[in-house]
N, C-alpha and C positions, 0 to 999 in steps of 0.2 A: 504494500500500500504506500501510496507516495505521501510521501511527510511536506504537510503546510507550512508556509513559510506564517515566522513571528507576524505577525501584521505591528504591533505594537513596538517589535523591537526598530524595525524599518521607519516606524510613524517617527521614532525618537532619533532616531539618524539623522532624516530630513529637517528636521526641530532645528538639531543641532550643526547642521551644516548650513540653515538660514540665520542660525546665533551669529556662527562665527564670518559668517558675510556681513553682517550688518555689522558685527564687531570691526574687521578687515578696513568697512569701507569709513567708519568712526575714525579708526585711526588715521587711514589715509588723509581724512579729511581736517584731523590735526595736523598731519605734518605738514600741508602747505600754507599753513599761516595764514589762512582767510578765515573774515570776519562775516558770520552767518547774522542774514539782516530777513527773517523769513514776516519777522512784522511787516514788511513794506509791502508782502505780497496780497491780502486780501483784499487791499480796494481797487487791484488790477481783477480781481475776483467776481466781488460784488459788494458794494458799499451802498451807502444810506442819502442819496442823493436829496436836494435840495430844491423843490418848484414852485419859483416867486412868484408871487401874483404884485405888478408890476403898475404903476401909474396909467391911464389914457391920457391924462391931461392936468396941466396946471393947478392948484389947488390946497384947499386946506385941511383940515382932518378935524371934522366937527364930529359933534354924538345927536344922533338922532334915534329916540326911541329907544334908550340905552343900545343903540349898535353905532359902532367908530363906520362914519363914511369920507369918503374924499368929494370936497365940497369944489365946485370950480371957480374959480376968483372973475371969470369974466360973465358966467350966468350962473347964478344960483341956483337955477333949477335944474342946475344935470349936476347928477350926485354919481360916484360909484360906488356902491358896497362892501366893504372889506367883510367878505364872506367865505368859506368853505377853505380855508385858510388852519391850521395848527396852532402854529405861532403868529401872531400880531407885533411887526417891527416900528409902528408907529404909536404916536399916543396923542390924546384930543390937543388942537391947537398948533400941531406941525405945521410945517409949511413944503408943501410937494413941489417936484418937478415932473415933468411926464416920464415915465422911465423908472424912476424910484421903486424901490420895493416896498409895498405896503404889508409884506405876511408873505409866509411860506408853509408850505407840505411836504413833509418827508417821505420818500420812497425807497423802496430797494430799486436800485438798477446794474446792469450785467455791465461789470468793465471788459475791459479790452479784450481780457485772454476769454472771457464766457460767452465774449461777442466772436470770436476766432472760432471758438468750438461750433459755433452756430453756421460759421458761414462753411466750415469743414464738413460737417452734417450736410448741408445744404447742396454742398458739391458732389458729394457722395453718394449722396441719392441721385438727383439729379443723372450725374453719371451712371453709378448702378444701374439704374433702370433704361436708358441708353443700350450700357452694355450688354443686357440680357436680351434687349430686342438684335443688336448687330450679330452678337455673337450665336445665338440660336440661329439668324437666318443664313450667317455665311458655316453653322455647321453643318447646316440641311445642305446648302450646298457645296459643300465637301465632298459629301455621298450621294450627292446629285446621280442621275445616268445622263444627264449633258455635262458632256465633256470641257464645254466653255465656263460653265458654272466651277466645276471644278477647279479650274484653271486661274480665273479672278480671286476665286477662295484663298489657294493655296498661294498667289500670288502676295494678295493681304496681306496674308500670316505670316507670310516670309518674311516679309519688309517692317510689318509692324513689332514683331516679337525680335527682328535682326536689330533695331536700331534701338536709341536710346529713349526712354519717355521725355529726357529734359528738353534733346536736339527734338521732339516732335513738337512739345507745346512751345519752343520758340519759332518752328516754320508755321504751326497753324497760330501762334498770335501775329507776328511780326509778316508772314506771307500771307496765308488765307485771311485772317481776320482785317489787313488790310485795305486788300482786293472786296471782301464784302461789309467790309467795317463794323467788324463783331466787337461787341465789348470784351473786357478783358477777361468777364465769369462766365460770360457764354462761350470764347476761346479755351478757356482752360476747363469747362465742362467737355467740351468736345474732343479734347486732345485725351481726356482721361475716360472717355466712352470709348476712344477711337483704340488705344491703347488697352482696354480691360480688355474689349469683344474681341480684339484676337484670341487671346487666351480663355477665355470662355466660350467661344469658336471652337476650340481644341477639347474642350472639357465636353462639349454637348455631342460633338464629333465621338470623342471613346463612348460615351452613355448610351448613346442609340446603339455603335455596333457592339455594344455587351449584351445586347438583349439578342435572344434568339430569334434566328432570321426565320425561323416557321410561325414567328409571330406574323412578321408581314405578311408572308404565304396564306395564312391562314385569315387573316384581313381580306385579299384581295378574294379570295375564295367566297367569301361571305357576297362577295360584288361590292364592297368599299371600294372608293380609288385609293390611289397611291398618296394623296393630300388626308384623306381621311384616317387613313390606316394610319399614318405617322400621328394625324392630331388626337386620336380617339384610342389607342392602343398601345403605339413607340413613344411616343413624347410622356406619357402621363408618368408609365415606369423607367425610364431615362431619366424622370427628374428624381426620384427616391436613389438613384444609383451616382447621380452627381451634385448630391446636398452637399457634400462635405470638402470636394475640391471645391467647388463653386462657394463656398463660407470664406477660405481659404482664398479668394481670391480676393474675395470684396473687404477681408479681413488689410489687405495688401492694399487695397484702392484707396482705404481712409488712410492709410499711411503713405501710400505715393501721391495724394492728394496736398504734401507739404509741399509738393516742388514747383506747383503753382505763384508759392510766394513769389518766385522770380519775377514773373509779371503784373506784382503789385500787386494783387489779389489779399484782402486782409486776411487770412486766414489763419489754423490756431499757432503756425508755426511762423509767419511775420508778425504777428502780434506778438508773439512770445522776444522777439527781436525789438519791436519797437518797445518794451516795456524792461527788457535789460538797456537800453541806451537811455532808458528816466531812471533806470532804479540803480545802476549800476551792483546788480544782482545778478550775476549771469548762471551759479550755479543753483540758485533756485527759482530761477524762473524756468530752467531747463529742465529741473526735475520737476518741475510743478506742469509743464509742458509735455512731458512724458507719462507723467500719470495721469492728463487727460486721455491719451491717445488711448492710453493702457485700458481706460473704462470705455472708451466707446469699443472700441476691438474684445473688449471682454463681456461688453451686453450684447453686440452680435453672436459671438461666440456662443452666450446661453440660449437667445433666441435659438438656433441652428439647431443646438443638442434638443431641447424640448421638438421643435419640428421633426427632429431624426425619430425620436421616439412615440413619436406620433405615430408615424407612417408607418415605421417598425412594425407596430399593432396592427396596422391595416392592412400590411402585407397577408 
């Protein structure tokens, strides 16, 4: 009978080898003499922002009806309200100019780096979903039986998976987006759709032919055509068999989604630039940087596995 391994003694292993990394990197982190400022980082976070309610016009600050309003020095009868306001920055008897703050309300608002994380999201999908329509149709025709089909496919894939993603988003910003004057989020969507669907081209490409080809046989048998049999038969079980390269890639997308920054795109990794050159923080803005990335890639990651085991059952 084959003897179980400790689970517990392994648990304690792992423990202990993530101690002594955190130990490793403590120390490391004393010997270069840098002075850790992680205070500065939360209101690049999210801070308690400030929304004045601001003057129309010249005037005084009388009380009518016990409420503070701003009186106008040249008609007395246009009043404004100091209303729906927190705090009250003025008191009866002031003397306003237009513009002035009469009161304010506090909010939470996203700085920079929450605002990065948003637009990173935002390219992500965007792209993703891009990518799932290019890449499904150029793997359908991979395995085309037109030969030209085949041919542009493979041609694609060549070129897009042979070159670099950076050299790509700067010919389709600086070239295509010239020529048709794309902005720069619609450029760098494009370059990062253009870039995934190859390789999710190749992913859709294995999945269909892992499935047994007396599946199709036995489609067209039925009198389906060859468009049906793939939508209603190959593609359904093709996609249970490429959940997890296909995670795997998009896992890849939000993270090659940084190199956008090159073309000004604020995203979570320009921002994370702009806010070491006000904080002069550079190593924790970069870790703080990094375990954004680390959570959006780790809630795909759980979405996927719940999905896998879905299907799993439904298999």
């Amino acid at each position: 009978m084959e003897r179980q391994p400790n689970n517990w003694l392994w648990h304690g292993i792992f423990v202990a080898v993530v101690i002594a990394s955190c130990y490793g990197f403590f120390k490391s982190a004393q010997s270069i003499d840098y002075t850790w400022r992680w205070e500065r980082l939360p209101q690049y976070i999210l801070y308690n922002a400030n929304q004045d309610l601001n003057a129309e016009f010249d005037g005084n600050i009388v009380e009518q009806n016990g409420q503070l309003v701003l009186q106008s020095e040249i008609d007395p009868d246009q009043i404004q309200p100091i209303e729906n306001v927190e705090v009250i920055s003025v008191d009866n008897g002031d003397l306003i100019f237009e513009g002035d703050a009469l009161g304010y309300t506090q909010s939470w608002q996203a700085g920079p780096i929450l605002q990065g994380v948003g637009v990173t999201l935002e390219l992500s999908l965007y792209a993703g979903v891009l990518a799932i329509v290019i890449g499904t149709l150029t793997g359908l025709a991979k395995i085309s039986p037109n030969p030209a089909l085949r041919d542009f496919a493979g041609l694609y894939i060549e070129i897009i998976r042979g070159t670099p993603l950076l050299v790509q988003i700067f010919i389709v910003y600086f070239f295509i987006g010239t020529v048709l004057d794309l902005e720069r989020f619609t450029a760098g969507v494009i370059a990062l759709s253009v870039f995934t669907g190859a390789y999710v081209a190749e992913i859709v490409r294995s999945g269909i032919e892992a499935i047994n080809k007396g599946q199709m046989e036995a489609g067209r048998s039925l009198g389906l055509t060859y468009g049906q049999t793939m939508k209603d038969i190959i593609l359904p079980q093709a996609f249970k068999q490429v959940l997890p390269p296909l995670a795997g890639q998009f896992i890849n997308l939000i993270k090659d989604s940084s190199l956008v920054s090159v073309i000004s795109i604020t995203d979570l990794t320009k921002a994370g630039r702009e806010v070491v050159s006000s904080t002069f923080s550079p190593f924790e803005v970069w870790i703080c940087v990094a375990i954004m990335y680390f959570l959006l890639t780790s809630c795909l990651s759980f979405v996927v596995r719940r999905l896998e085991k879905k299907y799993a059952v439904s298999r």
